[in-house]
C-alpha positions as CSV (number, residue, x, y, z in Angstrom):
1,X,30.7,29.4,-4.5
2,X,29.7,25.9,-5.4
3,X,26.9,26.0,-8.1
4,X,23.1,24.6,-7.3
5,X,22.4,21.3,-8.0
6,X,18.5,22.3,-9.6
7,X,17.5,25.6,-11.0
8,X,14.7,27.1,-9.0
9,X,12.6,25.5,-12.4
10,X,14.1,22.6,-12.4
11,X,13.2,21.9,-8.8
12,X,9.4,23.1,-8.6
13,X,8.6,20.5,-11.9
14,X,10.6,17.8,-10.0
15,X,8.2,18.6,-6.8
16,X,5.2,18.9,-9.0
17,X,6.0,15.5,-10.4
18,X,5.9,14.3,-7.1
19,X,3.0,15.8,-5.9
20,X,1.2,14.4,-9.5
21,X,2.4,11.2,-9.0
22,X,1.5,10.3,-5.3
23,X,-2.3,12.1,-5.9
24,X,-2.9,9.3,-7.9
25,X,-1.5,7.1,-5.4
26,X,-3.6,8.8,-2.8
27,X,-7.1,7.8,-4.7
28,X,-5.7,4.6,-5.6
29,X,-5.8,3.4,-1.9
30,X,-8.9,5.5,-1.1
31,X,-10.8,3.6,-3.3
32,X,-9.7,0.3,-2.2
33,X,-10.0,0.9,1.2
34,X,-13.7,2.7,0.7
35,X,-14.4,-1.3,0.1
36,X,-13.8,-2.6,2.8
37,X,-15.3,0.3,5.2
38,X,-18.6,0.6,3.0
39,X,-19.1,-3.8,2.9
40,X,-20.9,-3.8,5.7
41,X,-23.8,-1.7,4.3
42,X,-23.6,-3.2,0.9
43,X,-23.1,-6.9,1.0
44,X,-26.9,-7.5,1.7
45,X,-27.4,-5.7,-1.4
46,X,-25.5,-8.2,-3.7
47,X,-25.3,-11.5,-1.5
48,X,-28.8,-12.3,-0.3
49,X,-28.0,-15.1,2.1
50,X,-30.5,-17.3,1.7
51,X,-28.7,-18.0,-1.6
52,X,-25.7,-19.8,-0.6
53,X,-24.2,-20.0,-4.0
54,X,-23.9,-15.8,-4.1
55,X,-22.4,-16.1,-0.7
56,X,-19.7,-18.3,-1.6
57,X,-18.9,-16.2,-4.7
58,X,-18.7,-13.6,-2.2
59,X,-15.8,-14.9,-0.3
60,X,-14.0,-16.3,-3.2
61,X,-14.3,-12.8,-5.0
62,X,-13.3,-11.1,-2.4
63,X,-10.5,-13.5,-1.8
64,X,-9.2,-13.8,-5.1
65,X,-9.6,-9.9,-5.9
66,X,-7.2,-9.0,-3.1
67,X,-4.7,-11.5,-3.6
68,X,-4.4,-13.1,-6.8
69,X,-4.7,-9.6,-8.7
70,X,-1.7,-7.5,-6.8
71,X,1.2,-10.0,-8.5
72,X,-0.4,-9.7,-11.8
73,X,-0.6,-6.0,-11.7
74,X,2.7,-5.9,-10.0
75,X,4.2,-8.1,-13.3
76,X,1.5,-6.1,-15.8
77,X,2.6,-2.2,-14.7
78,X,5.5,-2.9,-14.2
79,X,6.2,-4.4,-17.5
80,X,4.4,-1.6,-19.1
81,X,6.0,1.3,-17.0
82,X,9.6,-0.3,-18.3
83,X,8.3,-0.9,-22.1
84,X,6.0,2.3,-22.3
85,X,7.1,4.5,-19.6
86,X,6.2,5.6,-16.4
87,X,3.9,7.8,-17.1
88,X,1.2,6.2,-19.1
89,X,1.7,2.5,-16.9
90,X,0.2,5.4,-14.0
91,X,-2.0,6.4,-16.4
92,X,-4.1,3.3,-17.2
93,X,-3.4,2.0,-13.6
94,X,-5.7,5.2,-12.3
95,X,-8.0,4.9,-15.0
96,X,-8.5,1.2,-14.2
97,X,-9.1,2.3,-10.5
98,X,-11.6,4.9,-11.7
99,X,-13.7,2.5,-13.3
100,X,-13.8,0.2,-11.1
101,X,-15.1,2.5,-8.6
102,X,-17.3,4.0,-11.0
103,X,-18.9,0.8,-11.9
104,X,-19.1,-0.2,-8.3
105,X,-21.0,3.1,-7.6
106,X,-23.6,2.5,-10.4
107,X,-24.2,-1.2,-9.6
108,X,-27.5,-2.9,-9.7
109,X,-28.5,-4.9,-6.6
110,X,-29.0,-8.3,-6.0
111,X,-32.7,-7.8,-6.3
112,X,-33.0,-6.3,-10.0
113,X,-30.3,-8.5,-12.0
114,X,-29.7,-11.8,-9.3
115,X,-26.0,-13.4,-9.4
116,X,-25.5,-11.1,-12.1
117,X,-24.7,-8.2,-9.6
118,X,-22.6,-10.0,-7.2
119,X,-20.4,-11.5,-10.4
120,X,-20.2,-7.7,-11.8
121,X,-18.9,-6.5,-8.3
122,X,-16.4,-9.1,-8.6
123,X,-15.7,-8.2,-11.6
124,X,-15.0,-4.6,-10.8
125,X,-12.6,-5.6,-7.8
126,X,-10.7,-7.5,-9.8
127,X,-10.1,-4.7,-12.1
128,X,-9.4,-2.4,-8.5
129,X,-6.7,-5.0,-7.4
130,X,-5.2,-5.2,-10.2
131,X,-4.8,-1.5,-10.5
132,X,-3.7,-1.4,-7.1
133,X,-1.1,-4.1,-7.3
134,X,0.4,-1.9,-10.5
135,X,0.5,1.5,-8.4
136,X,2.8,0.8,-5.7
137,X,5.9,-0.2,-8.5
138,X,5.3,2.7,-10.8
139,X,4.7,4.9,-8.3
140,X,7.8,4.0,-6.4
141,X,10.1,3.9,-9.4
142,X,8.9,7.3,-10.7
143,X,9.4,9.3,-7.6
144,X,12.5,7.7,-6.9
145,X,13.5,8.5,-10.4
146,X,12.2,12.7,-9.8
147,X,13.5,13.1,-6.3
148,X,15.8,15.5,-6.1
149,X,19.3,14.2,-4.6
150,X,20.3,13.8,-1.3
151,X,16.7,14.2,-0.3
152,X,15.9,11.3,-2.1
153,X,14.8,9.7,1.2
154,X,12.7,13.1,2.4
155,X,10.6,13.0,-1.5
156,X,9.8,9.3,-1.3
157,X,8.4,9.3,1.6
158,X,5.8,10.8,0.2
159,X,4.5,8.1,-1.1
160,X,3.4,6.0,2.0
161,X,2.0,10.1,3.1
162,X,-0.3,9.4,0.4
163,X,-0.8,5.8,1.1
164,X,-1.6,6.3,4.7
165,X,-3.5,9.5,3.7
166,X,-6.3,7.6,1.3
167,X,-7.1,5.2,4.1
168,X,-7.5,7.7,6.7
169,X,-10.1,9.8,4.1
170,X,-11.6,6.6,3.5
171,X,-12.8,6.8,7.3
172,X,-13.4,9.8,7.1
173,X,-15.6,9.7,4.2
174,X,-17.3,6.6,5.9
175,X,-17.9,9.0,9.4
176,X,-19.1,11.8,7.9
177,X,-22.1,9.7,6.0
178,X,-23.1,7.7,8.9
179,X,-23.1,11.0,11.2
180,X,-25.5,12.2,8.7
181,X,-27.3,9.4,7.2
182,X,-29.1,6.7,8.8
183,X,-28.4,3.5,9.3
184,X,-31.3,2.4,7.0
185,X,-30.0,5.1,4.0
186,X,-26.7,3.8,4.2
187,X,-27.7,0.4,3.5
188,X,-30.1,1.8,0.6
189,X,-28.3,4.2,-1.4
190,X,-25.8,5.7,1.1
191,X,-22.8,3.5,0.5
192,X,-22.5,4.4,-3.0
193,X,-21.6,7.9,-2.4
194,X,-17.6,6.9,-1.4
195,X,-17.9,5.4,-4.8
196,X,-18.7,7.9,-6.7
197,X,-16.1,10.5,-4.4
198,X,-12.9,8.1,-5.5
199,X,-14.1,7.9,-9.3
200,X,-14.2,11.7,-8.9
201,X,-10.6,12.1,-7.2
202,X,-9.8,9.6,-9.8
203,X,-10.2,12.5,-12.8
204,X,-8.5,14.8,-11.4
205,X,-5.5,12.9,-10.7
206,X,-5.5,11.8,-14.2
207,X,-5.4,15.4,-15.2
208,X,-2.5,15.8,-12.8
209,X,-1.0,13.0,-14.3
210,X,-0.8,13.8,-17.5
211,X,1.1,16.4,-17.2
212,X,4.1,14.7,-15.8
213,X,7.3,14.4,-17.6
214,X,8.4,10.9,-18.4
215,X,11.7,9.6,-16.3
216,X,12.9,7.0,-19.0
217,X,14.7,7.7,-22.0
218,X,13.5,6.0,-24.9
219,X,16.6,4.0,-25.2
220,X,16.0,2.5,-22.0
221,X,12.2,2.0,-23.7
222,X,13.3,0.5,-26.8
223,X,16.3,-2.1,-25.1
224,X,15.0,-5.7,-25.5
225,X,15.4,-6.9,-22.3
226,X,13.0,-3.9,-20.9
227,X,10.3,-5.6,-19.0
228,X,11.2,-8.8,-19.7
229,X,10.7,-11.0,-16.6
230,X,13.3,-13.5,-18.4
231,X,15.9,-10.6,-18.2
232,X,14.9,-10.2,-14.6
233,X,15.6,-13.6,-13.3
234,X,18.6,-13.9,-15.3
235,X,20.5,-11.1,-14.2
236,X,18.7,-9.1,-11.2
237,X,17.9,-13.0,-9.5
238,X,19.6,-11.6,-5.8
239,X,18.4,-8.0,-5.8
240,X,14.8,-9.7,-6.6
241,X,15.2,-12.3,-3.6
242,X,17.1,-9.3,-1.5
243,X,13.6,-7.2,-2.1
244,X,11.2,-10.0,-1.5
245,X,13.4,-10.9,2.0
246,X,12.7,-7.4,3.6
247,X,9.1,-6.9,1.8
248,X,7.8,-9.8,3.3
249,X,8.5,-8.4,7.1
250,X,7.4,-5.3,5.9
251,X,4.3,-5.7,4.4
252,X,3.8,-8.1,7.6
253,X,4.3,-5.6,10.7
254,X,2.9,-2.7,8.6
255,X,-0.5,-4.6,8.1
256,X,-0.3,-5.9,11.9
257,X,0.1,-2.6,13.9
258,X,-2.2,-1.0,10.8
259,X,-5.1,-3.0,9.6
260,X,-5.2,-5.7,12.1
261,X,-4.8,-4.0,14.8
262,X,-8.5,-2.6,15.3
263,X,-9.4,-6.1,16.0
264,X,-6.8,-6.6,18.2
265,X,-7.9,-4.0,20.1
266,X,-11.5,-5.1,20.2
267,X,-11.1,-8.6,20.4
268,X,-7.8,-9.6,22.5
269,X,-7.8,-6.0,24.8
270,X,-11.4,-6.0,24.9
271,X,-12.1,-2.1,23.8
272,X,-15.5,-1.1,22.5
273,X,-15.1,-0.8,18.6
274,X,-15.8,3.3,19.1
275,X,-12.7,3.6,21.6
276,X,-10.6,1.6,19.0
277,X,-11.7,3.2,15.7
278,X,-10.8,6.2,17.3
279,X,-7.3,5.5,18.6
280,X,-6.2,3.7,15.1
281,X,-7.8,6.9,13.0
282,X,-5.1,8.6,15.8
283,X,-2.4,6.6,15.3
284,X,-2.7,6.5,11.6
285,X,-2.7,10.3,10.8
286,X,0.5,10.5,13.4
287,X,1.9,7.5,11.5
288,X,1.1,9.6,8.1
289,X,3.5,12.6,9.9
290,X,6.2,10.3,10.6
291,X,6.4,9.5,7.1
292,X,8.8,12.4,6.0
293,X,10.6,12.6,9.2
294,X,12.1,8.9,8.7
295,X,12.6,10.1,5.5
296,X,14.5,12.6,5.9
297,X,16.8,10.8,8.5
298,X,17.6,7.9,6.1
299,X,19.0,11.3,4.0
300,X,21.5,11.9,7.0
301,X,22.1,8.3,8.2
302,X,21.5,6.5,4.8
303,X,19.3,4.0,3.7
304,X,20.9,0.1,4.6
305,X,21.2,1.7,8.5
306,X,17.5,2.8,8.4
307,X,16.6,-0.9,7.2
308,X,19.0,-2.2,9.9
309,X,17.2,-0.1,12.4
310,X,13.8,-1.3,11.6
311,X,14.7,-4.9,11.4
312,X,16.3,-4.9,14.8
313,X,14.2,-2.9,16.5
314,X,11.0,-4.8,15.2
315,X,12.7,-7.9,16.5
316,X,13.2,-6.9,19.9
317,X,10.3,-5.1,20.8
318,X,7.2,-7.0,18.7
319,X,6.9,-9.4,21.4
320,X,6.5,-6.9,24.4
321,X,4.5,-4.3,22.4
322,X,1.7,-6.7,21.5
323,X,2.0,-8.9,24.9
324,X,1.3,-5.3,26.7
325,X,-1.4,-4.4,24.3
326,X,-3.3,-7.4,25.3
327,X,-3.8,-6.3,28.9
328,X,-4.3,-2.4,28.2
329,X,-7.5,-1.3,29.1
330,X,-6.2,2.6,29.2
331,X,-7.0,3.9,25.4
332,X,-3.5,6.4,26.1
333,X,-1.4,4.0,27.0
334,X,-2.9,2.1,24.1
335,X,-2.2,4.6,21.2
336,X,1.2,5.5,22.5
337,X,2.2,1.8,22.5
338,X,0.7,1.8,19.1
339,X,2.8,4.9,17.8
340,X,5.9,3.3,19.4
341,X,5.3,0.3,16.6
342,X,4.7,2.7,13.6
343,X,7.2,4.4,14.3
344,X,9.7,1.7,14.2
345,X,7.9,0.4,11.1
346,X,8.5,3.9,9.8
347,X,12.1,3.3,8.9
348,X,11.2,1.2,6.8
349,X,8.2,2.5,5.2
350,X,9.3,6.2,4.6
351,X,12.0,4.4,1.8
352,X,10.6,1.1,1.4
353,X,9.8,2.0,-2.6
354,X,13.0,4.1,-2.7
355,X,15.4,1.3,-1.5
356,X,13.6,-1.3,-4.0
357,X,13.8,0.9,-6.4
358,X,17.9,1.7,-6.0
359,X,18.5,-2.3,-6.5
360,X,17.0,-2.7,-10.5
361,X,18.6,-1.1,-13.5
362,X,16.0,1.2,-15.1
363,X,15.4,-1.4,-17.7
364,X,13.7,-3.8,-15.2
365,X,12.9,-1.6,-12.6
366,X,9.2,-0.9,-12.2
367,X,9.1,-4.5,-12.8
368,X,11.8,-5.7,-10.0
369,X,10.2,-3.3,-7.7
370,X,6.2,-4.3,-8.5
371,X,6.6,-7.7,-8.4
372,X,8.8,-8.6,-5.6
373,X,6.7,-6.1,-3.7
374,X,3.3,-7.9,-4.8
375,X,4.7,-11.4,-4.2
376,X,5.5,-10.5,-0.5
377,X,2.4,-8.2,-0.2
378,X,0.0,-10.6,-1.1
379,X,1.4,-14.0,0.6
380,X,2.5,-12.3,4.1
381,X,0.6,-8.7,4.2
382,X,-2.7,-10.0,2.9
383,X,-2.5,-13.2,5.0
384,X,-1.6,-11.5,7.9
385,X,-5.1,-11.1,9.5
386,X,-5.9,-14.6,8.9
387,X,-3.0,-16.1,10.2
388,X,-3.4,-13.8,13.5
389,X,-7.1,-14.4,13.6
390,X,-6.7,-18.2,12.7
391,X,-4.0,-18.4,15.8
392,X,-6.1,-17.3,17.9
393,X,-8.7,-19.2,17.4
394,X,-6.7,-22.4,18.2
395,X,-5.4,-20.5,21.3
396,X,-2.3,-19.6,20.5
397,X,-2.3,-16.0,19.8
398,X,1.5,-15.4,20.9
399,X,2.5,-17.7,18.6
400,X,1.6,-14.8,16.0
401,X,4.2,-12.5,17.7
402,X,6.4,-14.9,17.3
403,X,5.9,-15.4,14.0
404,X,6.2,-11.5,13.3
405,X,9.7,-11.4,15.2
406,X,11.4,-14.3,13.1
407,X,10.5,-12.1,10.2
408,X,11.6,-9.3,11.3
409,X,15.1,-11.1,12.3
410,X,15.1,-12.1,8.3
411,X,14.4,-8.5,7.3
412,X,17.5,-7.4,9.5
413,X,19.9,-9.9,7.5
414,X,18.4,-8.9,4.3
415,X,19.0,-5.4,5.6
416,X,23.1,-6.8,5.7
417,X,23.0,-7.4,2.3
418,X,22.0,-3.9,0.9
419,X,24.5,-1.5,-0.9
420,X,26.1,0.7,1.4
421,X,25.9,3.5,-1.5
422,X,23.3,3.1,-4.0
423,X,24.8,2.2,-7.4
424,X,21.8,2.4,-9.8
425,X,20.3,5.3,-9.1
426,X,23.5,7.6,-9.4
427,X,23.9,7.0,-13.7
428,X,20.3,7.7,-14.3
429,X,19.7,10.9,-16.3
């Protein structure tokens, strides 16, 4: 009889770990998303419009927060999750989203400190993005570092479970208020509640986190080239580039059939925004299901064919998904077109942080994996909205789908030039 690869102990800390780790993820995307869903009844609060100045700092903030912020995180956690471990880099990247939120939830309006307020919400999103842009590496590397083998695939998933699960509570924070607050409350006071929730859900999972068990030894700490973006380039140059080729088409589809795709709905299909909130909050939590599913199969079929799979199949069928989508008017045949895309993006999502993860030594890898992921987050998930939007505006919408496809045909090629066996992840501890 072939001996157990974990003790029945061994096994329930290595699931706890996962669970600790991916809480923290979980508020780290409900309170950025709580942002965006709660602007609407805030901005007047902090940009007055008849003062042009605050509205520009508006934009820029907002701007600069989501974007700028993710690589520097990315290259800040990661550096410390390689130098200082795992486990306080998640630490200080959920305490950093606590305040943030915390702050935000306390703020003074417009109308009792002027420009003051608006540059203090800036301020505090700043602090949220860069937070944000650290979780996704740490996070990644740690629960590819606790999963237990050969369900690598199956554990990780977990991750875009949590991902996918802080923006669906973010809605459903955001429905419950305005179901029993007014629309005047909202805009006074209301809005600040989803605030104070997330720096709430932010304790706890620090509690949960603390408890974790570190997943670097400190002689991987203490080695001079850990976190060194020097010792990156020089030696890890094509697993870097390899990451960024297949992030960059993920990140894209993910945010188009995700976060763009309520407009979509609304603007090129014509749907009433109800009838679309309704089927994305759908197609979301069936996406969120999918997540371990995938994840499990990439166990069974391995992870370079799942990669393959979602680079092909997002190439063929981008084009003809959206193109149908624009002439829809049935919500059904709307939502199962929808799940058709997740579902394909799934491949790639349920391991997306385990298959960065298995190209970096453990040296460099919450680095490798937070930057390259930030990079092509920020330039081709963030932009995708406005690149879609801007499209359209010039009348050329398909030329978006298009534009989706050719990355997708890159991710597939990248997907060529994984390992057909992972090599890293098989010496660690």
């Amino acid at each position: 009889m072939t001996t157990p690869l974990y003790s029945a102990e061994e096994r329930r800390k290595r699931i706890f770990a996962i669970v600790g780790a991916s809480s923290g993820n979980l508020v780290e995307w409900f309170d950025f998303y709580v942002y965006a869903f709660c602007a609407i009844y805030f901005a007047p609060a902090f940009f007055p419009s008849s003062d042009p100045t605050t509205q520009l700092l508006n934009t820029a903030g907002v701007f600069a927060a989501g974007f700028l912020m993710r690589p520097i995180g990315g290259w800040l956690f990661g550096r410390i999750a390689d130098k200082h471990g795992r486990k306080n880099s998640m630490l200080i990247s959920v305490t950093m989203m606590c305040a943030g939120s915390l702050v935000i939830a306390c703020l003074p309006t417009y109308a009792s400190i002027g420009a003051l307020a608006p540059a203090l919400l800036l301020l505090a999103r700043l602090f949220q993005g860069l937070s944000v842009g650290g979780e996704y590496g740490t996070t990644a590397t740690y629960m590819s570092e606790v999963a237990l083998k050969g369900q690598r695939g199956f554990f990780s998933s977990f991750q875009y479970v949590t991902l996918i699960g802080g923006q669906l509570l973010a809605v459903l924070v955001v429905v419950i208020l305005q179901f029993l607050l007014s629309e005047g409350e909202l805009r006074a006071w209301g809005w600040r509640i989803p605030f104070v929730i997330g720096a709430m859900a932010a304790v706890i999972a620090m509690f949960l986190r603390r408890s974790l068990e570190e997943t670097t030894t400190a002689a991987t700490r203490a080695n001079k080239e850990a976190g060194s973006l020097a010792s990156l380039f020089r030696h890890h140059k094509a697993a870097f580039f390899t990451v960024l080729g297949y992030t960059a088409g993920g990140s894209l589809i993910f945010y188009t059939f995700t976060t763009y795709m309520q407009k979509y709905l609304v603007n090129s299909a014509g749907m009433s925004v109800k009838t679309a909130s309704a089927i994305m909050t759908g197609a979301l939590f069936v996406y969120m299901l999918m997540q371990p599913l995938f994840g499990m199969l990439s166990d069974r079929i391995g992870r370079r064919s799942s990669m393959l799979w979602f680079g092909g199949l997002g190439a063929l069928c981008t084009v003809p998904i959206l193109m149908t989508l624009q002439g829809v008017s049935n919500p059904i045949v709307a939502f199962l077109l929808i799940i058709l895309a997740l579902a394909i993006v799934s491949f790639y999502t349920s391991i997306s942080g385990l298959v960065k993860a298995e190209m970096f030594p453990p040296e460099v890898r919450a680095l490798g994996v937070g930057l390259s992921y930030a990079v092509a987050n920020a330039a081709f998930g963030g932009s995708a909205e406005y690149v879609a939007l801007g499209l359209k505006s010039l009348g050329h919408q398909e030329t978006f789908y298009w534009y989706v496809t050719g990355m997708m045909v890159i991710a597939f090629f990248v997907a060529f030039r994984l390992p057909r066996e992972a090599s890293y992840l098989h010496h660690d501890h």
